[in-house]
N, C-alpha and C positions, 0 to 999 in steps of 0.2 A: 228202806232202812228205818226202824224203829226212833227215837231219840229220847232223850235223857229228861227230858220234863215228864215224861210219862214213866219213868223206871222206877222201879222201887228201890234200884241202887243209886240212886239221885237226891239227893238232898242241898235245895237251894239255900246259898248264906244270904245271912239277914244283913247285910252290909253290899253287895255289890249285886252285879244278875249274873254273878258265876256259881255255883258250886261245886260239887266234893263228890266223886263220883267213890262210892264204899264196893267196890265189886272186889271179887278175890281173885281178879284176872291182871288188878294193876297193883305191883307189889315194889315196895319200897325197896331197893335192892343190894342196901348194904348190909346187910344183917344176913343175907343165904350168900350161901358155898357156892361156889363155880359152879357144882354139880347140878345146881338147880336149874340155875340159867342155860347151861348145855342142854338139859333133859327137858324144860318146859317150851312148847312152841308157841303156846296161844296166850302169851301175858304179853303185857307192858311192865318192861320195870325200868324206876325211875328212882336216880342217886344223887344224892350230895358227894363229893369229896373227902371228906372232912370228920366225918361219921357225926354231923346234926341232925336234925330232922330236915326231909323233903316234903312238899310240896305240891301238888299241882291244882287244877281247877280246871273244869268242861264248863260251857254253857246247853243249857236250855234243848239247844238245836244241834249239838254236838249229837251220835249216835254211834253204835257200834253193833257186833253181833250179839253180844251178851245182853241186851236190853231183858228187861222182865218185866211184864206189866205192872205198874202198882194196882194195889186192892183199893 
């Protein structure tokens, strides 16, 4: 399995050794319709309660299928 220090959906923060993984497979998930979530099988989505902004962070050595090499 590929990892996230080599992605080009990876971008490390300048504050910790986590960062922000940008792919359009992990989607914030209060703002879509049930529909979406029924119909998409291959995301992650991740919510607040509350309707604020969410969050999350990978490291480094985190990986997934969706990796893409950076240029």
């Amino acid at each position: 399995m590929e990892r996230c220090k080599t992605c080009k959906f990876y971008k490390q923060d300048d504050s910790d050794c986590y960062g922000q993984c940008k792919s359009d497979k992990f989607i914030y998930g209060y703002f879509y319709p049930s529909k979406v979530r029924q119909e998409a099988e291959d995301i992650l989505l991740y919510f607040d309660y509350e309707g604020y902004s969410a969050s999350f962070e990978v490291g480094p050595m985190f990986g997934c299928v969706h990796h893409e090499e950076s240029l």
